[in-house]
C-alpha positions as CSV (number, residue, x, y, z in Angstrom):
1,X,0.0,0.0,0.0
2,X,1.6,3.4,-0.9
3,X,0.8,6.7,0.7
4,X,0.1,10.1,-0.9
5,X,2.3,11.9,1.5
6,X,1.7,15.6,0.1
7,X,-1.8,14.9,0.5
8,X,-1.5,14.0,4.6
9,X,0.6,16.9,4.9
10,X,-1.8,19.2,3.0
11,X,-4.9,17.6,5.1
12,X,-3.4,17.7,8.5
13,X,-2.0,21.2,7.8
14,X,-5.3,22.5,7.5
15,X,-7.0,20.8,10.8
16,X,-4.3,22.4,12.8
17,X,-5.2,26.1,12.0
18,X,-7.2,27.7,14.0
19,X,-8.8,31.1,12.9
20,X,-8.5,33.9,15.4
21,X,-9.2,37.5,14.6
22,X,-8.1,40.6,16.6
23,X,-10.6,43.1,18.3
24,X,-9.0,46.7,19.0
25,X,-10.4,49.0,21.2
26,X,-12.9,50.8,19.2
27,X,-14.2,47.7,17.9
28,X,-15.0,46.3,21.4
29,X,-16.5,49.4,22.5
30,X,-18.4,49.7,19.0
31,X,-19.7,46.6,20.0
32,X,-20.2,46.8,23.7
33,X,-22.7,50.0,22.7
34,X,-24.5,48.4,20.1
35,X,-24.8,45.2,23.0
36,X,-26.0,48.0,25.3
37,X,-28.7,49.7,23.8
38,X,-30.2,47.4,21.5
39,X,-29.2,43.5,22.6
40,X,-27.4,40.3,21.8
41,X,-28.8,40.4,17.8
42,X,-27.8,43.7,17.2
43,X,-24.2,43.2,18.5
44,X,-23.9,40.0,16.4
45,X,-24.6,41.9,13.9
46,X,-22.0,44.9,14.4
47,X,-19.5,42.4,15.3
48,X,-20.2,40.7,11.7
49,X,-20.2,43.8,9.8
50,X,-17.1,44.5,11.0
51,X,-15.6,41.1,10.7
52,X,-16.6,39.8,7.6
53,X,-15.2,36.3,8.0
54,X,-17.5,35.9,10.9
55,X,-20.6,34.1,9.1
56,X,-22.1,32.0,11.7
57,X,-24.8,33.6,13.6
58,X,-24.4,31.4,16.2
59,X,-20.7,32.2,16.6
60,X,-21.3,36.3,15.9
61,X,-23.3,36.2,19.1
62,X,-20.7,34.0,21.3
63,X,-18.1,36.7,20.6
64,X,-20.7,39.8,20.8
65,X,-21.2,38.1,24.5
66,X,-17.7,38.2,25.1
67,X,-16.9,41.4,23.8
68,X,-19.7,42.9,25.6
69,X,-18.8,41.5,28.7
70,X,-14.8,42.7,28.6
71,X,-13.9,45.9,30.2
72,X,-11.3,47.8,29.3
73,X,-7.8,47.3,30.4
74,X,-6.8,50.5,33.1
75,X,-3.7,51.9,32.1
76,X,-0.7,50.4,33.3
77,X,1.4,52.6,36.1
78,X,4.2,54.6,34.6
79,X,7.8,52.6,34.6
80,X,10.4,54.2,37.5
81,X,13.1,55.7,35.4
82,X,16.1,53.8,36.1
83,X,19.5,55.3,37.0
84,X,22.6,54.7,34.7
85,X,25.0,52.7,36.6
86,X,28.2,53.9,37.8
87,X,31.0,53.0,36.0
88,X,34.1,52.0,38.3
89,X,36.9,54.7,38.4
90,X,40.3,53.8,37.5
91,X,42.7,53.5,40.0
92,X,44.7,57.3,40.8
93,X,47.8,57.1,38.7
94,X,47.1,54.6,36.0
C-alpha cells in the first residue's frame, strides 16, 4: 500500500489552524454599545459587519457576549526611570 504523503501533509495542515481574529479597542467598545442599547442580535450583527469572515450567527453572538462582557484594560502605572550605573573609576595614577 503506498501513501500520498503531500496529500496527509496538505490535510493535517489545514485541521491544525485555528482562525483567530483581533478586536481593537474601538471595535469592542463599537460593539459593547451596540450590545447595550439594542441587545445580543444587534451586536452579532456589528460584530459581523465589522468582521466579515465571521458568518455563523451562532458564533457572531458567542463573541458579541464576550466582547460585551470585557472591560477595558486601566492603564498600566508609569515605569520608575532607572539610573545609569556607575561606572568603576580607574585607579589614581594609572
Amino acid at each position: 500500500m503506498s501513501l500520498d504523503c503531500a496529500a496527509l501533509a496538505g490535510n493535517a495542515a489545514r485541521s491544525h489552524i485555528v482562525p483567530m481574529f483581533m478586536v481593537s479597542e474601538d471595535d469592542a467598545a463599537a460593539i459593547r454599545a451596540v450590545f447595550d442599547q439594542d441587545g445580543e442580535l444587534s451586536a452579532a450583527i456589528e460584530l459581523r459587519r465589522r468582521f466579515p469572515g465571521i458568518t455563523d450567527n451562532a458564533q457572531a453572538r458567542r463573541c458579541a457576549r464576550t466582547i460585551a462582557s470585557w472591560t477595558p484594560t486601566p492603564d498600566l502605572p508609569p515605569r520608575p526611570r532607572s539610573r545609569p550605573r556607575k561606572r568603576p573609576q580607574p585607579p589614581p595614577g594609572s
